[in-house]
C-alpha positions, -999 to 999 in steps of 0.1 A, spaced: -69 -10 -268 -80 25 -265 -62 43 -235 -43 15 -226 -15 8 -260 -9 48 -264 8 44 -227 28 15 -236 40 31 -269 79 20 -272 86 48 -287 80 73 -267 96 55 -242 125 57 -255 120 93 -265 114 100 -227 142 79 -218 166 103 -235 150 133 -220 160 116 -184 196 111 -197 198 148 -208 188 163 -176 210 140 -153 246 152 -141 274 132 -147 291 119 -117 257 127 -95 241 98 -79 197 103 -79 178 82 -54 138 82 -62 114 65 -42 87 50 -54 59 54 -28 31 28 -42 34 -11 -46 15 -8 -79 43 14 -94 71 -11 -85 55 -36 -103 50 -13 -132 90 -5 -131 98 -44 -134 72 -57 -150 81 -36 -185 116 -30 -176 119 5 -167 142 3 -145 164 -9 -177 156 27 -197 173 46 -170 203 61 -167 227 39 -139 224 71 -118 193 72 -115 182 43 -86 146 34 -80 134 24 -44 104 8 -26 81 29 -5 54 22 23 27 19 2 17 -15 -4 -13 -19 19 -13 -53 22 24 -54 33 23 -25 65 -1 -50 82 14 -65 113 15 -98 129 -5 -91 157 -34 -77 136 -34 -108 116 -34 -128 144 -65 -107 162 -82 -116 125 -78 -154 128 -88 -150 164 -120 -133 155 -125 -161 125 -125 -186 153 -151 -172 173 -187 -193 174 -212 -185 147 -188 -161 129 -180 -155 88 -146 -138 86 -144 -122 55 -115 -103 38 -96 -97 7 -80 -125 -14 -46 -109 -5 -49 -112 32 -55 -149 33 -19 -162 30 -4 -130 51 13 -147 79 9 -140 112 25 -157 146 8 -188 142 -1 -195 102 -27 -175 83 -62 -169 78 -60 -195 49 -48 -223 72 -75 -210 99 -96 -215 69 -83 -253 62 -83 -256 101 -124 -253 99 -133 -216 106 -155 -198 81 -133 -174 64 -145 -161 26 -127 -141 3 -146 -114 -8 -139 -87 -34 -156 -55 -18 -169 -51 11 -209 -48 -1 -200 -89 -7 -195 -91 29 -228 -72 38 -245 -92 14 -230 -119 28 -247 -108 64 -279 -104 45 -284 -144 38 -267 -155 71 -288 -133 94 -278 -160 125 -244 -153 119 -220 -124 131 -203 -114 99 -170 -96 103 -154 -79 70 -116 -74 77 -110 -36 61 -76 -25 52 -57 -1 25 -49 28 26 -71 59 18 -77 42 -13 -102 15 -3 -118 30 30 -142 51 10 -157 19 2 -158 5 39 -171 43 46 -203 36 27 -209 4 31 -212 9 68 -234 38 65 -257 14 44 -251 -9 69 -265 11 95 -296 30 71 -308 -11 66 -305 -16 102 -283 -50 91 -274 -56 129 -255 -92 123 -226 -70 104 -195 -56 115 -164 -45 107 -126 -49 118 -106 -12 110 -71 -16 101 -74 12 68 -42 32 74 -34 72 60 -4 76 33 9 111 49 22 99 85 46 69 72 60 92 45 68 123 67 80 90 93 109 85 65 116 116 56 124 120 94 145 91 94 182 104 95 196 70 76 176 80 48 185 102 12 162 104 -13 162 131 -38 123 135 -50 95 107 -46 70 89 -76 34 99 -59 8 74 -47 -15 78 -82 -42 54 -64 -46 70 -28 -41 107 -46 -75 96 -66 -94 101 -29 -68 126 -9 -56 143 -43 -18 157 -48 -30 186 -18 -17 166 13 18 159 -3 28 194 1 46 191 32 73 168 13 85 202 -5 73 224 17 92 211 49 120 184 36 127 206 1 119 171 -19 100 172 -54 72 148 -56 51 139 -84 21 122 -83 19 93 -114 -4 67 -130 8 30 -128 14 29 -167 49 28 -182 51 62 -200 29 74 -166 60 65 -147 90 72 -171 71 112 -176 70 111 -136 108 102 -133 115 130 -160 94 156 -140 114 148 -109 144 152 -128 138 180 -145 125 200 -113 159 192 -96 176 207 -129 157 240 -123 165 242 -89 125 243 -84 112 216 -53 71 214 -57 39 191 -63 29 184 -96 5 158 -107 15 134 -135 -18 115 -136 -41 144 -140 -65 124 -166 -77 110 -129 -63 126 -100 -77 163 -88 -58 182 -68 -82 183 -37 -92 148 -44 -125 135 -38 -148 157 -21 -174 130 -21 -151 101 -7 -138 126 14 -171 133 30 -176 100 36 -143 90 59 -147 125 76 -182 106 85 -174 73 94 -136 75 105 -114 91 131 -76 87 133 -61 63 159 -36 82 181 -11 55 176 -10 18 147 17 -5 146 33 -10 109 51 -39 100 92 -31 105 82 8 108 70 4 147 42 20 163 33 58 140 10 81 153 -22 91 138 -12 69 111 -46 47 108 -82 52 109 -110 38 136 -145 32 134 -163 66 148 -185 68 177 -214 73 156 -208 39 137 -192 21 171 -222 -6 173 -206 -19 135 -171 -19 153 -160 -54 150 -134 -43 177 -159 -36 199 -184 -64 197 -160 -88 199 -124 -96 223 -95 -88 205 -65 -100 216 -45 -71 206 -12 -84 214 21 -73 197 41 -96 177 74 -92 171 82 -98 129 102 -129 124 140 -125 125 147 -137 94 126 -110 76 134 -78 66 99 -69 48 108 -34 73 139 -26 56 123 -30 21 97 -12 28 115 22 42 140 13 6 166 7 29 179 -22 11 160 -42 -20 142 -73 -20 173 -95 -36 194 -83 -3 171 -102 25 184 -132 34 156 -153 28 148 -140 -7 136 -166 -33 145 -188 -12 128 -197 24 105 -168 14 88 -176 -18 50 -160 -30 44 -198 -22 54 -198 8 61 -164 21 77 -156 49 74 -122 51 40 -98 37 60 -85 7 60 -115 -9 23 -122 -9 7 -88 -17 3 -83 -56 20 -49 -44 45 -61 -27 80 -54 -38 92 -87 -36 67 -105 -50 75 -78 -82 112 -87 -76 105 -126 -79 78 -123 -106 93 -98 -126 126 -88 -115 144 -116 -94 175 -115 -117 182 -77 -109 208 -88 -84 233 -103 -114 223 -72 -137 235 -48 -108 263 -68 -100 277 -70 -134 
């Protein structure tokens, strides 16, 4: 397949496997973190971790949007889903993220009108042919996916669809990352860019990491060789001595983004002054809300939202995997009360989740690291 097979070519993966053992230092311990879910399962899924040198140590970031979503905000969803005359809809993803009291999938089973939708036009359409209905689409992702919530709320509001609304919980990549950085538990050496968000913000906002914490990033696609070239740009910038931004996946990231996209959040969003992430706490002006201009399409507003914290059950430590503080294999309840069956925790149910890679891909990496 054209553009797909030459970045799977074994070959030069191999060849760029020896370019990373060249430029390591013997006795020198390198920590990378991989910021997006989609690279993790990359990593295990074709074994990358297994063409690097044992210095070299891959961990999981804060970017799996699915996973930073907190039990409270899941439970405001299934309490919005249970309100008269109302279609929930959200992403497939979000229907088996656990909150205090089940998911949106048992709310589902339990009789309310949840769909699964795979954009959030499907949800307006869905408004369109259910006019006396309240339709509520659940938004969330990162930067990546709100340009899409962006416009279809401005066509929303140009159709005068009135019966349509939407619940904000997109979140910003920047805050969470400088968050970490500011963490004093926490060494990393350089950081494997977000390729997807960087396709709307571009590798621009992600000079602060080697600006004001002297940390190479580069920004990467989600292909093997993509990641293997960014872990030898990261190494080789920490061999010059040189701590900058460069952008691996430049076939489809610009550096100042999408102006377009760009346009269109700077529209319809504004930043909340505080969010709650799941086992990161509350992170300030980390999340985007619906504008005043678009506030009568503010599910938030129309409706009564609980809004009540939930503390994360105890015997998950999605927050520790996600600031790479420990890998999945080390929580407790790994593969074992926490299966992508039945998941305890949101890292096991996102198809970004780093321990749904672990248990799909890489759930024997404890015995290989042990050995």
């Amino acid at each position: 397949m054209k553009y797909v097979d030459e970045y799977r070519d074994p070959e030069l993966g191999r060849a760029l496997s020896a370019e990373i053992l060249s430029l390591v230092e013997p006795g020198r311990h390198y920590k990378l973190m991989e910021v997006c879910g989609g690279h993790t399962h990359s990593i295990y899924k074709f074994g990358i971790d297994d063409l690097l040198p044992e210095n070299v140590e891959l961990v999981h970031g804060p970017g799996c949007p699915v996973c930073v979503i907190p039990m409270g905000r899941v439970d405001d969803g299934i309490a919005l889903a249970h309100e008269p005359g109302v279609i929930f809809t959200c992403f497939g993803d979000m229907l088996r993220i656990p909150g205090s009291d089940g998911s949106l999938l048992e709310a589902k089973a339990e009789g309310a009108d949840i769909r699964m939708v795979y954009s959030p036009l499907d949800a307006l359409r869905i408004a369109k042919q259910n006019p006396d209905n309240e339709v509520v689409f659940f938004a969330i992702g990162f930067e990546t996916t709100a340009p899409s919530t962006a416009l279809t709320l401005k066509r929303a509001k140009a159709e005068g669809v009135t019966n349509f609304s939407c619940m904000c919980s997109h979140v910003t990549i920047v805050p969470p990352l400088r968050a970490l950085l500011d963490s004093p538990d926490m060494r990393l050496d350089g950081f494997i860019g977000p390729g997807h968000v960087s396709t709307v913000v571009g590798a621009r906002p992600f000079e602060f990491i080697p600006a004001d914490y002297g940390k190479p990033i580069v920004v990467a696609g989600f292909e093997p060789l993509d990641v293997l070239q960014a872990i030898r740009m990261i190494l080789q910038q920490l061999d010059e001595g040189r701590c900058e931004v460069e952008n691996q996946y430049k076939r489809v990231v610009h550096y100042d983004g999408n102006p377009a996209a760009l346009k269109a959040l700077s529209e319809v969003f504004e930043l909340r002054p505080h969010f709650e992430w799941r086992g990161l706490g509350f992170i300030s002006q980390s999340a985007l809300r619906i504008s005043d201009a678009y506030a009568d399409l503010d599910a938030e507003i129309r409706f009564t939202v609980p809004g009540v914290r939930v503390a994360d059950p105890k015997a998950c430590q999605c927050g520790e995997v996600l600031k790479g503080v420990i890998k999945p294999w080390e929580c407790k309840v790994f593969g074992t009360a926490c299966t992508p069956e039945r998941p305890i925790g949101t890292c096991m149910v996102s198809p970004e989740g780093a321990c749904a890679a672990y248990y799909n891909y890489g759930r024997f990496a404890r015995e290989r690291e042990l050995v």
